[in-house]
C-alpha positions as a Markdown table, in Angstrom:
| # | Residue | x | y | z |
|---|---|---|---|---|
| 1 | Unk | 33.3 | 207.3 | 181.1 |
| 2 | Unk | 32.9 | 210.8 | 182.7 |
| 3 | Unk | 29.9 | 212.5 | 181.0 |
| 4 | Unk | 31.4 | 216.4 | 180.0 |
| 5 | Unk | 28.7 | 217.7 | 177.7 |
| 6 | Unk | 26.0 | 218.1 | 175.3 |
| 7 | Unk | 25.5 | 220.0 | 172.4 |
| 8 | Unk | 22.6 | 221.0 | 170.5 |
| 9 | Unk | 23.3 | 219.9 | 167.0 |
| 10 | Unk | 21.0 | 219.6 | 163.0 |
| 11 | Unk | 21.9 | 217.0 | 161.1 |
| 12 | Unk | 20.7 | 216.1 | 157.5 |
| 13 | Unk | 17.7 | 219.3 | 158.1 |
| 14 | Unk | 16.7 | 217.5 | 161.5 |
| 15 | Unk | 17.7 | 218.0 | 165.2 |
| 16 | Unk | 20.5 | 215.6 | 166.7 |
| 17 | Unk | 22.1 | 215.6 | 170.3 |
| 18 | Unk | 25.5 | 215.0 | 170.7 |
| 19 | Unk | 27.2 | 214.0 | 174.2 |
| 20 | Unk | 30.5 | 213.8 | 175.0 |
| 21 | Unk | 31.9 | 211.5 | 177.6 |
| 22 | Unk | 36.4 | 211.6 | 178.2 |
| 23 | Unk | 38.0 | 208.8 | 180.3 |
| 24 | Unk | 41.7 | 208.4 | 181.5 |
| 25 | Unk | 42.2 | 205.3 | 179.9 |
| 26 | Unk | 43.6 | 206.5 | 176.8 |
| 27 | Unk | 42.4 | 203.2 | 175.0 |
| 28 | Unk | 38.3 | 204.3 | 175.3 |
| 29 | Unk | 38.3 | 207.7 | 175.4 |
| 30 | Unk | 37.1 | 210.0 | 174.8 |
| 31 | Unk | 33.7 | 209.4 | 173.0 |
| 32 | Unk | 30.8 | 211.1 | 171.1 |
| 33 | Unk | 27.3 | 209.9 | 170.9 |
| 34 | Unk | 25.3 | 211.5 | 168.3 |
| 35 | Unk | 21.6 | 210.6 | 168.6 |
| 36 | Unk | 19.2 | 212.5 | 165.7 |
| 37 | Unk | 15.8 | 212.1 | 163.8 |
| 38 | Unk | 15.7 | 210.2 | 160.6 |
| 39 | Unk | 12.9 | 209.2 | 157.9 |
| 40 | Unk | 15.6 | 206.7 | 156.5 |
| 41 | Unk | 14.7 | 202.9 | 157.4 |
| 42 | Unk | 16.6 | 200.8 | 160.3 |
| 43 | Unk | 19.9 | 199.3 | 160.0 |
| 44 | Unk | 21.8 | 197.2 | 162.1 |
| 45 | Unk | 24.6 | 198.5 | 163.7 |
| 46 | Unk | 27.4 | 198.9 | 160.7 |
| 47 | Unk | 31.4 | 200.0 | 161.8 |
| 48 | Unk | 33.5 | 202.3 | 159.7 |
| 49 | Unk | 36.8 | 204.0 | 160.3 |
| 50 | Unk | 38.3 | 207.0 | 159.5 |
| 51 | Unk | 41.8 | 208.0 | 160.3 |
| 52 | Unk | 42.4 | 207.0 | 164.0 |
| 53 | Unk | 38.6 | 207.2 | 164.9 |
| 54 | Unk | 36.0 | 204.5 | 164.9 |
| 55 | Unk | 32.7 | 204.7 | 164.5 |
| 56 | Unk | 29.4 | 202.4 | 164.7 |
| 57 | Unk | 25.8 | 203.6 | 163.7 |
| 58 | Unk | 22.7 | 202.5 | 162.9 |
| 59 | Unk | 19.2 | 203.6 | 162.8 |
| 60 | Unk | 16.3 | 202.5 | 164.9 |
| 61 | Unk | 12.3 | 203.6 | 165.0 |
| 62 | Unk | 13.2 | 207.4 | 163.7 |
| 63 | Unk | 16.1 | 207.6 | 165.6 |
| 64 | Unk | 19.9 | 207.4 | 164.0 |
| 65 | Unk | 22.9 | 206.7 | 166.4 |
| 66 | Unk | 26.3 | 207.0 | 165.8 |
| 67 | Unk | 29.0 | 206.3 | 168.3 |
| 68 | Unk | 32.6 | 208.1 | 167.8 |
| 69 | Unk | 35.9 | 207.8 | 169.4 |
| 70 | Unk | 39.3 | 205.7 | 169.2 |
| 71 | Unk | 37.9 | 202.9 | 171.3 |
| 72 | Unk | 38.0 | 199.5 | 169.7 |
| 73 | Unk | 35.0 | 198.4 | 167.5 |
| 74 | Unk | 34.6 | 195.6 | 170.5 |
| 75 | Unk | 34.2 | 198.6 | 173.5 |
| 76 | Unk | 32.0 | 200.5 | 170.7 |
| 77 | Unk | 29.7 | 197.1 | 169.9 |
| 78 | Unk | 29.0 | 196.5 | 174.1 |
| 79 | Unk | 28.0 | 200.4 | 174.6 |
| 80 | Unk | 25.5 | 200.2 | 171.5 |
| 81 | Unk | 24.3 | 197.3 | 173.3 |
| 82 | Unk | 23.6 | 198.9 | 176.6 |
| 83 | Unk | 22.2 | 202.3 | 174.8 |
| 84 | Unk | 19.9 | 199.9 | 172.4 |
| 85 | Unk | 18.8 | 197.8 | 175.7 |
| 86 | Unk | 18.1 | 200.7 | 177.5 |
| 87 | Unk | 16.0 | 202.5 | 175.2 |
| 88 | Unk | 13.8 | 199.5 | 174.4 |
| 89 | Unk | 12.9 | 199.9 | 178.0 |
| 90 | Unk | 11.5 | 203.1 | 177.4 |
């Protein structure tokens, strides 16, 4: 994935990132990762799809994620893995 962008972005009353990331593989890309504040509780990582585009999100110690693009749910599961894995580091 080739990182393109970020945008500023408010989301339910409260600040949110998004980043985009394209790719020439047609089958992963491109993808947005929206990353925001929440008050809501955790969840575990929950897919849904709409139209042609996938997405997985959850919510984690304030933070909601949400992972969007035409990728399978398996390419979307490992890169919620790496992003969870790597923030737990922090």
């Amino acid at each position: 994935l080739d990182f393109q962008g970020a945008r500023y972005l408010v989301v339910g009353g409260q600040p949110a990132t998004q980043l985009f990331y394209t790719t020439d593989n047609k089958k992963l890309g491109p993808l947005t990762v929206v990353i925001g504040t929440t008050n809501q509780p955790d969840i575990a990582p929950t897919f849904d799809r709409r139209g042609d585009l996938n997405t997985l999100y959850w919510r984690h110690h304030g933070h909601a994620y949400a992972l969007v693009g035409t990728a399978d749910i398996g390419y979307l599961w490992n890169i919620s893995n790496d992003i969870e894995y790597q923030l737990d580091a922090i």
